[in-house]
N, C-alpha and C positions, 0 to 999 in steps of 0.2 A: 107914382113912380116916374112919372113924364118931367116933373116939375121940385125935383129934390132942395130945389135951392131955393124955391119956396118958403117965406117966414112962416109958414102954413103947417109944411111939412109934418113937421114932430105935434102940431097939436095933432095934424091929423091922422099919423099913426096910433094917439092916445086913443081915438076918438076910435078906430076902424077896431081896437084889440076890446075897446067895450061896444063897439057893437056885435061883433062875434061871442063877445060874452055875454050880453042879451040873450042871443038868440040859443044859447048853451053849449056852442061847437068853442069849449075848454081848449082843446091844442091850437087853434088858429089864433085864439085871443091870448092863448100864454105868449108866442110866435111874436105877435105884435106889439105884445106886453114888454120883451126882452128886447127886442129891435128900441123902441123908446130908449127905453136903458142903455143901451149901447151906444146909442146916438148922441144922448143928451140927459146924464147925471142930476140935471140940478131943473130939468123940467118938471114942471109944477105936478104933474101927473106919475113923473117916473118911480119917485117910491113907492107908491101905492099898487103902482103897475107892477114891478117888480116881485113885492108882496106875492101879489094876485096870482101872476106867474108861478111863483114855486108852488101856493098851495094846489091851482090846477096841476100842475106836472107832478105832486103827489099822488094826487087822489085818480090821477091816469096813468099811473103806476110806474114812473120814467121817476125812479126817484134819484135817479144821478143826474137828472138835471133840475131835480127840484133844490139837493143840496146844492148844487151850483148857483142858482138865483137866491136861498138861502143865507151862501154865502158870502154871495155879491152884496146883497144887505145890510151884513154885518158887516161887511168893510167898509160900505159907503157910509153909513149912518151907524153907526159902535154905539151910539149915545140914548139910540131908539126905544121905549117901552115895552117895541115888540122884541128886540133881541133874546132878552135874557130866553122869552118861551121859544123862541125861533132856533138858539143854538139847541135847548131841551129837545126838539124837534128832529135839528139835523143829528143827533147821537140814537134817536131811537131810532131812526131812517134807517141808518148803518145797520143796528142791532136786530129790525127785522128785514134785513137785506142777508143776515151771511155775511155780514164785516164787523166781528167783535173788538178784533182790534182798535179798529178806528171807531168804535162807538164806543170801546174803552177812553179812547184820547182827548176824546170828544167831553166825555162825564166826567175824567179826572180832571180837566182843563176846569170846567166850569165849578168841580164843587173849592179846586184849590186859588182860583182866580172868578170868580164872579164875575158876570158881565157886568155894564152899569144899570141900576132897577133890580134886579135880581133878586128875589126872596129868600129867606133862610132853609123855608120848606122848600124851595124849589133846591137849592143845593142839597139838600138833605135826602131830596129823591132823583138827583145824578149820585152821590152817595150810594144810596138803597142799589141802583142800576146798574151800579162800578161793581159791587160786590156781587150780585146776581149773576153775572157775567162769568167773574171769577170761577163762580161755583159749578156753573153750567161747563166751564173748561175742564172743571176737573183739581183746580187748583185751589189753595187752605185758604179763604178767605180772613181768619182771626185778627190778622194784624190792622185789616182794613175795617174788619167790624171794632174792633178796640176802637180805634181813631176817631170816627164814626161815635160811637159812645161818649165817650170822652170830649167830641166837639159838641153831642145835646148837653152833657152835663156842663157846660160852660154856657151852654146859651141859653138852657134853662133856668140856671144860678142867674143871669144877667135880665130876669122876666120879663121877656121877649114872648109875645103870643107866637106859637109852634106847633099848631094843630096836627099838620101834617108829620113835621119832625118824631114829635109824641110817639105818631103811631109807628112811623118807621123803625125807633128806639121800641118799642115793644116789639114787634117783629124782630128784631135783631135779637132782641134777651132770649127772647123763646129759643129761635136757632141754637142760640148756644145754650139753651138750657135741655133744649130735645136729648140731646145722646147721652144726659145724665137724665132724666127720664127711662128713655127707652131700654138705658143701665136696669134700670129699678125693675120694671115691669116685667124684667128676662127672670129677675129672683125668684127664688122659691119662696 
C-alpha cells in the first residue's frame, strides 16, 4: 500500500489474493482478486483472478457480487470457454436468489443467442430452465415447450450427438402428455 507505483504492485496484489487463498480466508482473496481486476485487465493473473473471485463470492453466498465478477468476465473475455458455463451459472444465481425475471433473461438470452463455445445441450437446458420458470409462475408454458421441440427435431434430423437435449425432449413430451394421462386414469 506504501508503494502503489511500484512495477511490483499488481503482481503483488495477484500474489497476496492467492495467498489468502492458500490459507482458505475466501472473502479476503476474492477482495484481492477484484482489486487486480480493477486495476489491471490485461494482467497476466487478472482473468484467472477474477474467475476465482466470483466462484468464492458464490459459494459465500454474496451472489450479487459473484454475478458481478461473472459478469465482468464475460465482458472482458466474450470469447472465453468458460463463458458459455459462467452465463449458465449467473441465470441460475438469479433463479435461486428470488429473481425469476432476470434468470428468465438470462436463459432466454443464451438459448436464443449462444455465447461463443456454447453446446447445444447446454442451450437446451437454459430452454428446459426458461420453461420451468414459466411454470412455477403460474404461466402456460406450450408455446415455449413447442419451440423447444421443434428446435430438437431440427437438430436431431442434422445428427448432432444431443445426449442432454434427448433427455430434456423427453421430459417435455411427458409434460405434455401427463394431463392426457391423467384424463384417462379419472375414467371409469
Amino acid at each position: 500500500d506504501e508503494y502503489p507505483e511500484s512495477k511490483y504492485y499488481k503482481s503483488q496484489i495477484a500474489e497476496l489474493g492467492f495467498a489468502y487463498e492458500s490459507i482458505t480466508d475466501f472473502e479476503t482473496a476474492a477482495g484481492y482478486y477484484e482489486k487486480l481486476f480493477s486495476l489491471d485487465q490485461e494482467h497476466e493473473a487478472a482473468k484467472d483472478a477474477l474467475f476465482s473471485a466470483g466462484l468464492y463470492r458464490k459459494s459465500l453466498g454474496e451472489w450479487q457480487a459473484a454475478i458481478d465478477n461473472f459478469n465482468k468476465y464475460i465482458t472482458a473475455w466474450p470469447d472465453d470457454e468458460r463463458v458459455a458455463g459462467m452465463t449458465i451459472d449467473v441465470a441460475q444465481i438469479y433463479a435461486d436468489n428470488g429473481k425469476p425475471d432476470e434468470a428468465m433473461r438470462v436463459f432466454e438470452s443464451f438459448f436464443d443467442s449462444p455465447p461463443a463455445g456454447a453446446s447445444i445441450d447446454q442451450a437446451f437446458y437454459a430452454r428446459m430452465q426458461y420453461g420451468l420458470i414459466l411454470e412455477g409462475r403460474g404461466s402456460n408454458p406450450d408455446k415455449h415447450w413447442g419451440s423447444t421441440l421443434a428446435a430438437f427435431e431440427t437438430a436431431r434430423t442434422s445428427g448432432q450427438e444431443i445426449p442432454l437435449a434427448t433427455e430434456i425432449a423427453a421430459q417435455i413430451m411427458y409434460k405434455q402428455a401427463a394431463p392426457e394421462l391423467a384424463a384417462y386414469m379419472e375414467m371409469d
